[in-house]
C-alpha positions in Angstrom: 27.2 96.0 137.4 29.5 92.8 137.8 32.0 94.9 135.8 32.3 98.2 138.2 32.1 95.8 140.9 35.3 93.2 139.6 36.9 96.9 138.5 36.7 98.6 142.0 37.7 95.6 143.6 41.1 95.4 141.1 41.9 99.0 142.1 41.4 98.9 145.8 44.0 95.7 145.9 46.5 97.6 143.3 46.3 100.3 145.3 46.8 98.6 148.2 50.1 96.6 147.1 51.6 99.9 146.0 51.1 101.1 149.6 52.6 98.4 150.9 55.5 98.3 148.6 56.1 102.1 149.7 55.9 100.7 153.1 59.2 99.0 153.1 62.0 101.8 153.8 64.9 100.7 151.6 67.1 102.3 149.7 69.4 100.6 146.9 72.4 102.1 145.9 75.4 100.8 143.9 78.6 102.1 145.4 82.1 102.7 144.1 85.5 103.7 145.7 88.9 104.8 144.3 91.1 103.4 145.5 94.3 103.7 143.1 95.9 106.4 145.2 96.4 103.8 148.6 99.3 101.9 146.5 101.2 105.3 146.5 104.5 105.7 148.1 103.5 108.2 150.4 100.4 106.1 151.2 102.1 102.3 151.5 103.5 103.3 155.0 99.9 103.3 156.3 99.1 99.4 155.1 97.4 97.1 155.6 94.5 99.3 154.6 90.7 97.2 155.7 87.3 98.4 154.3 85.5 99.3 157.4 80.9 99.0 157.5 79.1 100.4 160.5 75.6 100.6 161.7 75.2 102.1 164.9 71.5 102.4 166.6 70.2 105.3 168.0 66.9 105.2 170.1 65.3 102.1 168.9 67.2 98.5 168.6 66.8 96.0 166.0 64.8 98.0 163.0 67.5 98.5 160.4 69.7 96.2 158.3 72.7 97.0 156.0 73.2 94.7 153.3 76.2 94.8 151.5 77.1 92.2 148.3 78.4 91.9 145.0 81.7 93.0 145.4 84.6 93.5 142.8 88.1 94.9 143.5 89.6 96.0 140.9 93.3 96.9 139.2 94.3 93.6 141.4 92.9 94.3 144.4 91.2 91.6 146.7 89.9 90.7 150.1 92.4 89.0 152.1 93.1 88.4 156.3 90.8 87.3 159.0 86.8 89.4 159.7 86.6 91.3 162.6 82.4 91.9 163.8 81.4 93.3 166.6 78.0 93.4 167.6 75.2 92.6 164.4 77.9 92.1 162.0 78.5 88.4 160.1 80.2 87.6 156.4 83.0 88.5 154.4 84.5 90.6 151.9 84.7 87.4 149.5 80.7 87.1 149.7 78.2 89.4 151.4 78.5 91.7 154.6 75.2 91.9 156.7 75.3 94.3 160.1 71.9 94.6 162.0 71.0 97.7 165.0 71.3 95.0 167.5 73.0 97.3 169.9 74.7 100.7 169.8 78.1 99.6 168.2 77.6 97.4 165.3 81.1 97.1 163.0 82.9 94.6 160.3 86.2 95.3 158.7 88.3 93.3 156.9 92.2 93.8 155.0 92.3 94.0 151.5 95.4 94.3 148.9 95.2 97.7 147.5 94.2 98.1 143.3 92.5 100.8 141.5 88.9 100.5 142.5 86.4 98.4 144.7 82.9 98.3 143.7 79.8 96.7 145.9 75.8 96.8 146.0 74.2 98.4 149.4 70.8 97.7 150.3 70.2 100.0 153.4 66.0 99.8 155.4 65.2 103.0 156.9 62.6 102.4 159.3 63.2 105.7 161.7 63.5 105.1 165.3 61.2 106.4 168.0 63.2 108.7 169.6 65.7 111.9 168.6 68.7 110.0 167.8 69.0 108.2 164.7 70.4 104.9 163.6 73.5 105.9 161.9 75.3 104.0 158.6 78.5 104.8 157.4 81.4 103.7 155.2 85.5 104.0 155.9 88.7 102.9 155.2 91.0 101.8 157.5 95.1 102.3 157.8 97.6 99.8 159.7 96.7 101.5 163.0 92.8 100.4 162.1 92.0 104.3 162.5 89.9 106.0 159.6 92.2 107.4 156.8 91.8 111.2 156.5 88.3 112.1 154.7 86.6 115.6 154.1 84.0 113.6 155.6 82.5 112.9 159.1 84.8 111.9 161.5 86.8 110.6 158.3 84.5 108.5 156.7 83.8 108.7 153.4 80.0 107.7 153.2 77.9 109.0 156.3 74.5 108.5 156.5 71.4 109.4 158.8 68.5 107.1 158.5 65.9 109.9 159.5 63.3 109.5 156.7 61.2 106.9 155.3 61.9 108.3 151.7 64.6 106.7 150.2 67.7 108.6 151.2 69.1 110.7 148.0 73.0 110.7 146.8 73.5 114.0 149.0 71.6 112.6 151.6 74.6 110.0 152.0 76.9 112.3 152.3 79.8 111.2 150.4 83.2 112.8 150.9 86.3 112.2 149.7 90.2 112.1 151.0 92.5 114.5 151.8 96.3 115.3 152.4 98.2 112.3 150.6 94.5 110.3 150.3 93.9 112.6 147.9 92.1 111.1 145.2 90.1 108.5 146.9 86.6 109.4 146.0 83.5 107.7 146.5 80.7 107.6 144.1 76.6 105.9 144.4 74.7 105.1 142.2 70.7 104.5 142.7 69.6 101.4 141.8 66.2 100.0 140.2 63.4 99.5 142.7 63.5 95.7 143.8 61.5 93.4 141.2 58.3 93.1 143.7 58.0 96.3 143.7 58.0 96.6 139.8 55.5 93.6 139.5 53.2 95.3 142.1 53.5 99.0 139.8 52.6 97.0 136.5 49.8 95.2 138.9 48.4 98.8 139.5 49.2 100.0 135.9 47.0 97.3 134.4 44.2 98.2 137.1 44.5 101.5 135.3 44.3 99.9 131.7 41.5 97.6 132.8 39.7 100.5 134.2 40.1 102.5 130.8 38.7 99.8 128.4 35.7 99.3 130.9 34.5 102.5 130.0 35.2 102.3 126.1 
């Protein structure tokens, strides 16, 4: 009797992690850009070239976060220049880049030196607001004029992405593009990630619930 009763209560708290892990909305993707074709004649008119993060609310403020880290540049490319934030944006290409749905314009951009590639880690919640509208991430490049270099995308980005579902948002759903004219050949690629580690050690917490619950009846 002790047995069912100590094995009933492992499942209902296994189970009840794994629900809360589902709970938390975020979707982890490792991103890559090419960049090789910005250091091209026809292209070095338009430098300084800046790598450009929004997050824009839609209905409901402060309920998303875009976390972006890890970078690498690539081919001898860096970050260089001053941040520009507006809104919930803080950090730096040289470290991490946070923005938060504080209001309804939330930006950072910063100058880098062009090389062949820039690589970063993007850890994006997606709690969905209350209302019709959306909050809104996306991903550009910026020429000298700090307008969006010309993308198949989305008002020229080259990552556009509606957070309108709790399930983790696929590789289409991102909605990468790619550029055109003389950007021709810079491409964006993601990559998903592994679930965090908490939500691993909560899965093997429910997969040993299993186990336990197999030899109990052997």
């Amino acid at each position: 009797m002790k047995t069912k009763r100590l094995l009933k209560q492992v499942l209902t708290f296994a189970t009840a992690l794994l629900l809360y892990a589902g709970t938390s909305h975020a979707g982890n993707y490792h991103i890559t850009i090419d960049t090789s074709v910005l250091s091209s004649a026809a292209n070095s008119v338009n430098g300084l070239f800046s790598l450009d993060f929004q997050l824009n609310s839609g209905n409901t403020l402060n309920n998303n976060t875009a976390t972006l880290s890890n970078f690498t540049f690539g081919g001898g490319g860096s970050p260089f220049g001053p941040v520009n934030i507006f809104g919930g944006a803080s950090g730096s290409l040289s470290s991490a880049v946070t923005l938060h749905d504080t209001g309804a314009f939330n930006e950072f951009f910063q100058s880098f030196t062009t090389g062949s590639v820039i690589g970063f880690d993007l850890a994006l919640t997606q709690n969905v607001d209350a209302g019709l509208t959306p909050d809104a991430f996306a991903i550009a490049i910026l020429d000298k004029n700090l307008l969006n270099i010309a993308t198949n995308g989305l008002a020229d980005t080259l990552l556009f992405a509606n957070i309108d579902t709790t399930r983790a948002l696929t590789i289409a759903q991102l909605n990468l593009a790619s550029g055109v004219g003389s950007y021709t050949g810079v491409t964006i690629r993601a990559v998903r990630l592994l679930p965090e580690p908490t939500t691993l050690a909560l899965l093997a917490v429910g997969m040993g619930g299993l186990g336990f619950s197999r030899r109990a009846r052997t």
